[in-house]
C-alpha positions as CSV (number, residue, x, y, z in Angstrom):
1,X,-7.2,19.7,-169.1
2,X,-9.2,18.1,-166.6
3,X,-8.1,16.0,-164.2
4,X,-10.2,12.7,-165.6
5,X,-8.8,13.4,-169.0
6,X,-5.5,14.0,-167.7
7,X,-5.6,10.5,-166.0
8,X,-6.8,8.5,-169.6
9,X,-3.0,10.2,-171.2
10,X,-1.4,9.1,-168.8
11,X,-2.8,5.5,-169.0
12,X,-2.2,6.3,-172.7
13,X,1.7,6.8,-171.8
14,X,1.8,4.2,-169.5
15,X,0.5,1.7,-172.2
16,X,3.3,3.2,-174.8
17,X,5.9,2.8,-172.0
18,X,4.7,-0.6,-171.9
19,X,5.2,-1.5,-175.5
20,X,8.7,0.1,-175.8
21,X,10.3,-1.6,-172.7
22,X,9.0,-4.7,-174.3
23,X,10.1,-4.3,-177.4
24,X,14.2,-2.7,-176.3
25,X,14.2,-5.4,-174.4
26,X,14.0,-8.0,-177.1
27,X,16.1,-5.7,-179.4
28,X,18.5,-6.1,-176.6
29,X,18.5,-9.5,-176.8
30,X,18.4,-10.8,-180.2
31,X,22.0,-10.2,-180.9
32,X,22.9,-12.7,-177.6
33,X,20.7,-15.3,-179.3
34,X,17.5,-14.5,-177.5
35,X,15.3,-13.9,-174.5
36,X,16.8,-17.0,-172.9
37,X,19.7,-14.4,-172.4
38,X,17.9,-12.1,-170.5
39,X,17.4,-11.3,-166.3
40,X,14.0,-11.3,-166.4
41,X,11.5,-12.1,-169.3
42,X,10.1,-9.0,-171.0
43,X,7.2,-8.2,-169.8
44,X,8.7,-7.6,-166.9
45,X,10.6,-5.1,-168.7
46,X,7.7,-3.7,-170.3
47,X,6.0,-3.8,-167.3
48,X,9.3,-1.8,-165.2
49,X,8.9,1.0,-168.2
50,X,5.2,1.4,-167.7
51,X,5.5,1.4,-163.9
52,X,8.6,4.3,-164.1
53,X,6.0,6.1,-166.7
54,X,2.7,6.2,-164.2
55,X,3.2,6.4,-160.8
56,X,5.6,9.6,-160.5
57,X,2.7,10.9,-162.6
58,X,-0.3,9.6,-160.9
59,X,1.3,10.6,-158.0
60,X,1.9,14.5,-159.2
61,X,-1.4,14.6,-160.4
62,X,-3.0,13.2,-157.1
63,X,-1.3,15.8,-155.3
64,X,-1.9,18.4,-157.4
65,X,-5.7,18.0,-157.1
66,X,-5.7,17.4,-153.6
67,X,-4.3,20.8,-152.9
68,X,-5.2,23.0,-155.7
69,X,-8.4,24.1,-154.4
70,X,-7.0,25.4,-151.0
71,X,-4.0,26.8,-152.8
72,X,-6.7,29.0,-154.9
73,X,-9.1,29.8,-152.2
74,X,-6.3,31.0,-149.8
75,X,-5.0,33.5,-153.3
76,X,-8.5,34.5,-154.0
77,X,-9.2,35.6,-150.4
78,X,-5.9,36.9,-149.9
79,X,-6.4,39.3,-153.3
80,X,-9.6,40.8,-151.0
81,X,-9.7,44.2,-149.6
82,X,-9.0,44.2,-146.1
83,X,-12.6,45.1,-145.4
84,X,-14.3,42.5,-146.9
85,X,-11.5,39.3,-145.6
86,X,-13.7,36.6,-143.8
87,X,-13.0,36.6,-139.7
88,X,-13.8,33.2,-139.2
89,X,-14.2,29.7,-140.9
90,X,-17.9,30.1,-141.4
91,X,-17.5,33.2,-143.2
92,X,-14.9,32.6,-145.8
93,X,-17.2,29.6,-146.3
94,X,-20.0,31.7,-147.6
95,X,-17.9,34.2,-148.6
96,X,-16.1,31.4,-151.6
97,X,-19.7,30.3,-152.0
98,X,-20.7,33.3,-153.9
99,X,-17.3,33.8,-155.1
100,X,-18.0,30.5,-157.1
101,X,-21.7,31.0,-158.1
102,X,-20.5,34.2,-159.8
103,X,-17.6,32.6,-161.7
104,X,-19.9,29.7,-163.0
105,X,-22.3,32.0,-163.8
106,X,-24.9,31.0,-161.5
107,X,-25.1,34.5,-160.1
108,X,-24.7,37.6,-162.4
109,X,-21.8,39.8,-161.4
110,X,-24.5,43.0,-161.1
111,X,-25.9,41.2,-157.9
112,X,-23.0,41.7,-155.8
113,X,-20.2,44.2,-155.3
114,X,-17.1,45.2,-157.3
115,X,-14.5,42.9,-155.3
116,X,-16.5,39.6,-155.6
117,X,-16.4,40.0,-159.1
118,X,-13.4,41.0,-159.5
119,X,-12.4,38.3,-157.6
120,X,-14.8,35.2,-159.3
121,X,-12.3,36.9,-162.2
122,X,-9.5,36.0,-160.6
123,X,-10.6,32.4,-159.4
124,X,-11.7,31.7,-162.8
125,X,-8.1,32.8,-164.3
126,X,-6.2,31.4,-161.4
127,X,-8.3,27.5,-162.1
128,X,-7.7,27.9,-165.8
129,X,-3.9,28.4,-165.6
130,X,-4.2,25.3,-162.3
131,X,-5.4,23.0,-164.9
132,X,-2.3,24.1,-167.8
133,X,0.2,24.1,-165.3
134,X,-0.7,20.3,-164.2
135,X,-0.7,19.5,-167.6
136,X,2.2,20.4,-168.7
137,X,3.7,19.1,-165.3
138,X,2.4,16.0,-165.6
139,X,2.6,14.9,-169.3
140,X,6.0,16.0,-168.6
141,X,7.0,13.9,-165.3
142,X,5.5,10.6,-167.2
143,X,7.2,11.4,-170.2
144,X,10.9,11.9,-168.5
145,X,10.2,9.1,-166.0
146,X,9.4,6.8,-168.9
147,X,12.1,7.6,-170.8
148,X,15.0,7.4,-167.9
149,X,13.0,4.0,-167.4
150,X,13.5,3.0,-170.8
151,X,16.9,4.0,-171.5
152,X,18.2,2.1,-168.4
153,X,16.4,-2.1,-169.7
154,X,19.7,-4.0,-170.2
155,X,19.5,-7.8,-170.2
156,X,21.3,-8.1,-167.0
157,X,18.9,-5.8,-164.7
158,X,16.7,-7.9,-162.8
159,X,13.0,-6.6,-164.3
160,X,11.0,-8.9,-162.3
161,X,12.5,-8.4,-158.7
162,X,11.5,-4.4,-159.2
163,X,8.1,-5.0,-160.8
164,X,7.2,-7.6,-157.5
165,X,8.9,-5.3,-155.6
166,X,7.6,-2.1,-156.7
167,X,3.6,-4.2,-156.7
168,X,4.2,-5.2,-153.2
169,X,4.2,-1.7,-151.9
170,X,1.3,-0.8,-154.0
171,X,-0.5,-3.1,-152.4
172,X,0.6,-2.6,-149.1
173,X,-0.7,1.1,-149.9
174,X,-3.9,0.4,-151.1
175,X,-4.4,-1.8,-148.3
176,X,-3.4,1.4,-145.5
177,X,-5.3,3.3,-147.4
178,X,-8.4,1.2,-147.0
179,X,-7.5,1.1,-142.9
180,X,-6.6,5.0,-142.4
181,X,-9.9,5.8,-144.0
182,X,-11.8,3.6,-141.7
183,X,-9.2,5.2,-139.0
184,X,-10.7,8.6,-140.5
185,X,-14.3,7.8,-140.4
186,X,-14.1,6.3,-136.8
187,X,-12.5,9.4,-135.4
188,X,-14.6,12.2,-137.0
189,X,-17.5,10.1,-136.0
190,X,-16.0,9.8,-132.8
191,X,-15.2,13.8,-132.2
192,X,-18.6,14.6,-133.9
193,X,-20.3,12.5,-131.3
194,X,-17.9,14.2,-128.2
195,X,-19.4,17.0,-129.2
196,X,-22.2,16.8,-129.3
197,X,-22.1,15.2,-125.8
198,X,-21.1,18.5,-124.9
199,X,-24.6,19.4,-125.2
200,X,-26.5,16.7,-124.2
201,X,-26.3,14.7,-121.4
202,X,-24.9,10.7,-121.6
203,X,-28.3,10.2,-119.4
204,X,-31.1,12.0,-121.8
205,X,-29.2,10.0,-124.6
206,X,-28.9,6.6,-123.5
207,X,-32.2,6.3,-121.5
208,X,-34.3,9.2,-123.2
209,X,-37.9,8.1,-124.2
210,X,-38.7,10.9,-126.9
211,X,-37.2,12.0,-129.8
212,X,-37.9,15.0,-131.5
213,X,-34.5,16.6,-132.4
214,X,-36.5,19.8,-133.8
215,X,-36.1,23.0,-131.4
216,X,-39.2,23.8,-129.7
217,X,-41.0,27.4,-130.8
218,X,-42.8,27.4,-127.3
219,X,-41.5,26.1,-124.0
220,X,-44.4,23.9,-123.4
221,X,-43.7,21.7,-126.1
222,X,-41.1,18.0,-125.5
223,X,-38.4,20.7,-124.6
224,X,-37.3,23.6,-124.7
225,X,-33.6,22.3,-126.8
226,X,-35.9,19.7,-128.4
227,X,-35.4,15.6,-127.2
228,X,-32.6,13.5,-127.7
229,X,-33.6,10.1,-126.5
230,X,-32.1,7.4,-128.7
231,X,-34.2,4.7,-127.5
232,X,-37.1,5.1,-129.5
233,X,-34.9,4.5,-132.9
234,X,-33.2,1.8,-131.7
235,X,-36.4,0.0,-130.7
236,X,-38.0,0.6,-134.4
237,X,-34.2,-0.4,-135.7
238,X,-34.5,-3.8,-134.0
239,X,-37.8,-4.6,-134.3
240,X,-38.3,-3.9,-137.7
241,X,-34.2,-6.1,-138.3
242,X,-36.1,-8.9,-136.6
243,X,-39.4,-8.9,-138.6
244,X,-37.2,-8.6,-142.0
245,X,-34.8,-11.8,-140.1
246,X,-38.1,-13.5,-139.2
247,X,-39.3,-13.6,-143.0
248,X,-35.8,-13.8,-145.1
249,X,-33.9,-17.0,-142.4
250,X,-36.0,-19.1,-142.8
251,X,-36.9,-18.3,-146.3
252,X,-33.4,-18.3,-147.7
253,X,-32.1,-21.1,-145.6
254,X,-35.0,-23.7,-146.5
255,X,-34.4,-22.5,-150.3
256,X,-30.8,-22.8,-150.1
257,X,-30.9,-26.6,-148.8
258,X,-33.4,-27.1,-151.5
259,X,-31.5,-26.2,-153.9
260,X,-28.1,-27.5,-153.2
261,X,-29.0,-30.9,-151.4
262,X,-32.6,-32.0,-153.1
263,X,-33.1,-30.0,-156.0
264,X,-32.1,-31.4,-159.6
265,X,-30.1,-29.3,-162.5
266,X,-32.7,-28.8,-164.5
267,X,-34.7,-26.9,-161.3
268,X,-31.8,-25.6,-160.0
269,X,-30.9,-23.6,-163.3
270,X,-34.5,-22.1,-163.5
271,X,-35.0,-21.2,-159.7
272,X,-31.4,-20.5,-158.3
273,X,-31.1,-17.0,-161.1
274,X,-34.9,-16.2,-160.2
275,X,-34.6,-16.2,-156.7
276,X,-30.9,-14.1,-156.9
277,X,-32.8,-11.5,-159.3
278,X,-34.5,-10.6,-155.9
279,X,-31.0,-9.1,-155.2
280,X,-31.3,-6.6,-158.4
281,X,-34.3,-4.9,-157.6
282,X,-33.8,-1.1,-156.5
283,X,-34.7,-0.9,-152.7
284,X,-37.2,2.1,-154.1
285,X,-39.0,-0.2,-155.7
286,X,-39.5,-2.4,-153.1
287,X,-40.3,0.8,-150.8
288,X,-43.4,1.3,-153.5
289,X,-43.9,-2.2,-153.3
290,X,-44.5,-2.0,-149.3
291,X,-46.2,1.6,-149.4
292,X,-48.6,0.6,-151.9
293,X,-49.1,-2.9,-151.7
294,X,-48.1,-4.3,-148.5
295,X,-49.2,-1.5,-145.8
296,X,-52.4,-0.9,-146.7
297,X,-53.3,-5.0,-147.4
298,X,-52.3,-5.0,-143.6
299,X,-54.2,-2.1,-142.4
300,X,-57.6,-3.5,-144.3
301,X,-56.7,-6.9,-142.9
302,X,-56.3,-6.1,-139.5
303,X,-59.5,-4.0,-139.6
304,X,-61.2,-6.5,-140.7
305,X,-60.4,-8.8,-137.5
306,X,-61.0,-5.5,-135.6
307,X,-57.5,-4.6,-134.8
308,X,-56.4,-1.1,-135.3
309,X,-53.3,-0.6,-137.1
310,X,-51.3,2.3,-139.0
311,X,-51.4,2.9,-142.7
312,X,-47.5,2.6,-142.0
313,X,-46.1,-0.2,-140.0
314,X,-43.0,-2.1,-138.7
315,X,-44.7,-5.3,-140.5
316,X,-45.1,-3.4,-143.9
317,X,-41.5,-2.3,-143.8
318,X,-40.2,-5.7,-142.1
319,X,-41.8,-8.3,-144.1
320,X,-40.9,-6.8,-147.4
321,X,-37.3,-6.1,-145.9
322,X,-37.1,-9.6,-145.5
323,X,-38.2,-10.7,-148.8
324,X,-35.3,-8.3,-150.5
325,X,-32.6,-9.8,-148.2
326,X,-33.7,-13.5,-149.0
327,X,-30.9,-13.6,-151.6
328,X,-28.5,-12.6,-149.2
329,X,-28.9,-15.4,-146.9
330,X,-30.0,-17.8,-149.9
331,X,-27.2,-17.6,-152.3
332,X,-24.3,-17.4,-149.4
333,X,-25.8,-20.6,-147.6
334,X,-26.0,-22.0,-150.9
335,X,-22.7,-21.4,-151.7
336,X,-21.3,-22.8,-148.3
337,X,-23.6,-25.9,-148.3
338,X,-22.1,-26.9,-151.7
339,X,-18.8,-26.0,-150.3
340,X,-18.8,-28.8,-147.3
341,X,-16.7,-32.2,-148.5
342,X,-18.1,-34.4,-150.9
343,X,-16.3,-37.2,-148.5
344,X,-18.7,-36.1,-145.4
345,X,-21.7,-36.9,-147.4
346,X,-20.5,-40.3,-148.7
347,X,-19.3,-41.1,-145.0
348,X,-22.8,-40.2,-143.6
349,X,-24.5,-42.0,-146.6
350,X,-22.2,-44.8,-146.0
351,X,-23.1,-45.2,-142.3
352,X,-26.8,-45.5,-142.9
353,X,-27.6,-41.9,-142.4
354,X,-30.6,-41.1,-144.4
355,X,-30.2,-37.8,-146.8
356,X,-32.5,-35.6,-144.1
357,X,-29.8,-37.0,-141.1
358,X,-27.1,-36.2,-143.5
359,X,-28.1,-33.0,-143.9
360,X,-28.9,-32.2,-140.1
361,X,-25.8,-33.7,-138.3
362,X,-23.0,-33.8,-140.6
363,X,-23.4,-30.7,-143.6
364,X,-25.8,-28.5,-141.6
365,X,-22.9,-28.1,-138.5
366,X,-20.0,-28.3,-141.0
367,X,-21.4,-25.5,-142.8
368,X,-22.9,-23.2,-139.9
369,X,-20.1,-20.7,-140.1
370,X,-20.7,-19.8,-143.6
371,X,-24.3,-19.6,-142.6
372,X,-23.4,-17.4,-140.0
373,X,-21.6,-15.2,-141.9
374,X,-24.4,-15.0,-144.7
375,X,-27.4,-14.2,-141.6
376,X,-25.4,-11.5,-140.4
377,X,-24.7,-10.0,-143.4
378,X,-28.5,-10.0,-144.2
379,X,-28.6,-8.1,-140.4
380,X,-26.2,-5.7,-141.3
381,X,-28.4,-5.0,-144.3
382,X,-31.7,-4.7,-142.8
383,X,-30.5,-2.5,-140.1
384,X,-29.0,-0.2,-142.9
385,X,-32.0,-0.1,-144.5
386,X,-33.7,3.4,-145.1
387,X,-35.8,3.8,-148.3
388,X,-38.0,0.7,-147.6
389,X,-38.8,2.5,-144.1
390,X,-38.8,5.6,-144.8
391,X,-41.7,4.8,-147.3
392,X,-43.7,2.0,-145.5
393,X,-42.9,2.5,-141.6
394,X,-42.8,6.2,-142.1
395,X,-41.0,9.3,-139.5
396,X,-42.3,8.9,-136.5
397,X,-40.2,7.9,-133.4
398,X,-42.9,6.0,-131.0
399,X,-41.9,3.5,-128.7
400,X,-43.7,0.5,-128.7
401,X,-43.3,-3.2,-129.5
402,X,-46.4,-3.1,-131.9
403,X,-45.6,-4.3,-135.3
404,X,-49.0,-2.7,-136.4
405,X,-47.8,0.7,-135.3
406,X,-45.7,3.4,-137.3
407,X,-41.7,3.7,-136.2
408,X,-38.9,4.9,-137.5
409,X,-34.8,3.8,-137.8
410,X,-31.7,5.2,-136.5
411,X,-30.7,5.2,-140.4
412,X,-33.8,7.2,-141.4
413,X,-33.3,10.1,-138.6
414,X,-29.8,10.5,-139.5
415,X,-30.8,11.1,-143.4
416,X,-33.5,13.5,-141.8
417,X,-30.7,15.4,-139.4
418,X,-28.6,15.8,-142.4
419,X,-30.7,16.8,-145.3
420,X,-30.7,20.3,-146.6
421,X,-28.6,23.2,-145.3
422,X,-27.5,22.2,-141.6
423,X,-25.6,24.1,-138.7
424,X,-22.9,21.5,-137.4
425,X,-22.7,23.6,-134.2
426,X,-26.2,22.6,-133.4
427,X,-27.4,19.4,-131.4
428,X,-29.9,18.6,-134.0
429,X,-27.3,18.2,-136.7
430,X,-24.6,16.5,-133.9
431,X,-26.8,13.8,-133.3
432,X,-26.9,12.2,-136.4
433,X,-23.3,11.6,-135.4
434,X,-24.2,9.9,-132.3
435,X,-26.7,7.8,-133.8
436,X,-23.7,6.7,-136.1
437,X,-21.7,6.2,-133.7
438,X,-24.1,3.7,-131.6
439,X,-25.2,2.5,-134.9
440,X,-21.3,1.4,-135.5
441,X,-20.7,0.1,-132.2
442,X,-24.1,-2.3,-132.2
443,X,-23.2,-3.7,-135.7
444,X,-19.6,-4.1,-134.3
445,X,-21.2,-6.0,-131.2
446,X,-23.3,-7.9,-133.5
447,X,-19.5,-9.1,-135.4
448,X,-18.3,-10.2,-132.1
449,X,-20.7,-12.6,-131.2
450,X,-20.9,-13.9,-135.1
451,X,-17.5,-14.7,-135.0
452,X,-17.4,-16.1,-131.4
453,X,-20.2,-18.4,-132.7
454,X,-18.1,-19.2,-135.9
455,X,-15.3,-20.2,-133.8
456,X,-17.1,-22.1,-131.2
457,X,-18.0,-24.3,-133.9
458,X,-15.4,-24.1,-136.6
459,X,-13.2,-25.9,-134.1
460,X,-15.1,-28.9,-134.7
461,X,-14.1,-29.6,-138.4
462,X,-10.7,-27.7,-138.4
């Protein structure tokens, strides 16, 4: 059984468990003249049953399909002759690679030699009797677990204290989990990244001009290991960030005051759900939008005034950047503006404050941390942009300030470096590591200062 299906039975026995706590532990306490008689109420005890039922389960099967496929790997390379076992990492890689495509039948076994067939046999057998022996073993943990969890309900066990008990540790898992994964991603980033300073220098990085990450065929081209200056991505990165903030700030702001402070119901119902279905739009679309639309209504317009400019540029990409992120900074102003006192307004009002000097010196400051919060989480958007730019501002890494001109993002190289069959020994592929790794510690910058600014003013109305 697969492990998906395995997962719905046991949510199946964990829902039966559920049901027959509940009802032994009313049994129980009918003949004491009621629930009143009980520890706990029960669906606690129902809730204890199901609990004893999934996790030892969950927890098997978790397990089990964690470590399965090395289990299998390591027997299926170990059943090799001694001629054809892999010397290195790389080559058992490849090696499992066509093991597989001949037991899925993606390659026919006449292609390759006797022992790879013999052994995409063997992996075949060796998955099929994987999946029945965690079948068995699970269906069979959640049934004894349930069972030892349902023979032990008696009215005086205290149900609830377990269940908040056993809850408050699943939670406190969940919530490790969440931080050794970013834990995880920082460090592989971060090794990824030592490495590949290994090759390249700090210098060429940081302060590089050029980027062309492709190795050079002839030693007269950018170099002879190919360029690795960042600084023309994050120049396109920014300026692109700041057209798209240029366009959607202002745009989302003014149309969030509108809305919330000046706006009646009737025009708020109509325009508040049109303006959010902005949000819903697949980015692709709005990268045809830009390429087909946008760009070239630039181009023809700046020819027309006798200014050169690219089929593909920054202001394509930005401007129509900004008009998908207006949402962002719309709805969550919105939200906060509505979210300021009632009593701040009637005070202001009260005072002689027209509604514009209401707005400006009493709900605009109260609310500026919200606002904040919304603006950079339209930056963090626009800077992890790709499709839009990838389609409108196009590949190339030229460093200028030109919003007429083509450039690219730090997000769109890294989706180049890493697309299609890559060497992570090489510099090229190493980079895109780098750039994720400046990438993180800009937007981590860019938190800083947001929250500093938050603060600053936050104190104000604590």
């Amino acid at each position: 059984m697969q492990p998906a299906n395995l997962m719905l039975l046991v949510i199946a026995f964990v829902v039966v468990a559920y049901g027959l706590g509940y009802a032994r532990s009313r049994s129980l306490a009918m003949p004491m003249g009621g629930i009143r008689h009980l520890k706990s109420l029960p669906f606690y005890y129902g809730a204890r049953a199901a609990l004893w039922c999934g996790i030892p389960a969950l927890i098997v099967l978790a397990l089990w399909a964690a470590f399965q496929g090395k289990v299998i790997q390591l027997l299926v390379i170990g059943s090799l002759p001694p001629d054809l076992v892999p010397e290195g990492a790389g080559q058992a890689s490849l090696l499992l690679s066509k093991i597989s495509n001949v037991a899925s039948g993606a390659l026919p076994p006449g292609f390759v030699e006797a022992p790879i067939a013999e052994a995409a046999e063997r992996l075949q057998a060796l998955r099929a009797q994987s999946r029945l022996y965690m079948s068995v073993l699970v269906v069979a943990v959640a049934v004894l677990a349930g069972f030892l969890g349902w023979i032990r309900i008696s009215p005086k066990l205290n149900a609830r204290s377990q269940v908040e008990t056993t809850l408050k540790w699943i939670f406190f898992a969940c919530a490790a989990l969440a931080i050794l994964t970013t834990v995880g991603i920082v460090f592989s980033v971060a090794f990824e990244t030592f490495r590949f300073f290994q090759k390249i220098s700090f210098f060429e990085f940081f302060f590089g001009t050029q980027w062309s990450p492709q190795t050079a065929l002839r030693a007269d081209q950018v170099a002879a290991e190919g360029a690795f200056g960042m600084v023309p991505l994050f120049t396109g990165t920014l300026l692109i960030s700041a057209i798209a903030m240029v366009v959607a700030v202002p745009v989302g702001l003014l149309s969030a005051i509108y809305l919330s402070e000046y706006a009646n119901k009737r025009v708020r119902g109509i325009f508040k759900p049109l303006l959010e279905m902005l949000a819903g739009i697949p980015t692709v679309v709005y990268g045809f939008f830009a390429a087909l639309t946008v760009a070239p209504f630039i181009s023809d317009f700046a020819a027309s005034l006798g200014i050169n400019a690219s089929s593909q540029s920054a202001l394509a990409a930005g401007g129509v950047m900004g008009i998908m992120i207006i949402p962002f900074v719309s709805s969550l102003s919105d939200d906060v503006i509505n979210a300021v006192p009632q009593t701040l307004r009637d005070g202001s009002l009260a005072l002689g404050a027209t509604q514009s000097e209401t707005m400006k010196k009493v709900i605009f400051p109260a609310a500026l941390p919200g606002i904040m919060g919304g603006i950079l989480l339209a930056v963090s958007r626009a800077i992890g942009e790709t499709m839009i730019v990838v389609m409108a501002a196009g590949l190339a890494a030229n460093l200028t300030a030109n919003p007429l001109e083509s450039v690219t993002t730090v997000t769109v190289q890294i989706v180049t470096l890493l697309t299609g069959d890559q060497e992570f020994d090489s510099a090229k592929t190493l980079a895109a590591f780098a750039l994720g790794a400046m990438l993180f510690l800009a937007t981590l910058l860019l938190n800083v200062i947001a929250l500093k600014i938050v603060r600053k003013y936050r104190e104000q109305y604590d």
